[in-house]
N, C-alpha and C positions, 0 to 999 in steps of 0.2 A: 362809600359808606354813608349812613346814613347820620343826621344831627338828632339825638337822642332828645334834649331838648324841642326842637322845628316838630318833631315825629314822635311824641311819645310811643306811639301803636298800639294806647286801649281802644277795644274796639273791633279790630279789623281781625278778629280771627272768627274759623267756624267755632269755635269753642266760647268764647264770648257773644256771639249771634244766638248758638244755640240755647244760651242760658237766660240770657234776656227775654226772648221769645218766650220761651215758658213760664217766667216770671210774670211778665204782661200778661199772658192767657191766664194764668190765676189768679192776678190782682184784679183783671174784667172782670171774669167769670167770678169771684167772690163780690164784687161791687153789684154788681146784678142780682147774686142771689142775695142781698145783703136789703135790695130795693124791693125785693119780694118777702121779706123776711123770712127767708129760709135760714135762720140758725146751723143747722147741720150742716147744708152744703154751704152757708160760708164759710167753714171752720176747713170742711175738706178741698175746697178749692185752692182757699186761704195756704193748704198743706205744699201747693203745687211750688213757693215763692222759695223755702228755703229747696227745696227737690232742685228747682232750677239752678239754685246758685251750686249745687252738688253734681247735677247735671254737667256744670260750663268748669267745674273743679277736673272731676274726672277725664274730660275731653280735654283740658288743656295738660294733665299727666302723662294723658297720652300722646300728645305730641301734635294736637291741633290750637295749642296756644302762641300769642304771639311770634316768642322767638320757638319753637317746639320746629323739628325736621319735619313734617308732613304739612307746614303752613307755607304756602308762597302767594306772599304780596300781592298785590295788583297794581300794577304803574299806575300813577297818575296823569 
């Protein structure tokens, strides 16, 4: 078993990867359109940050979070 403290395990599922990732891509993609002053598309890029964190919500419901049945570790 593992030491919960040594491992917390943020981080290390598909569901937290996937959510991050999306996050990033709309925080870029709004900073850029932001540097072009594109108002509109920073606002809808902008849209993509909470989508992501809804994204990595849902996928960890489903059982690709953390502790979730369809997540397995990778050994160190």
């Amino acid at each position: 078993m593992t030491n919960p403290i040594a491992d917390p395990g943020h981080g290390h599922s598909p569901a937290a990867w996937t959510a991050v990732v999306i996050m990033l891509i709309g925080f870029t993609a709004a900073t850029v359109a932001f540097c072009f002053e594109q108002p509109t598309l920073v606002w809808i890029t902008a849209a993509l940050i909470p989508i992501g964190a809804l994204v990595g919500w849902i996928l960890a419901k489903a059982g690709y979070g953390v502790k979730g049945p369809k997540y397995s570790p990778k050994a160190h």
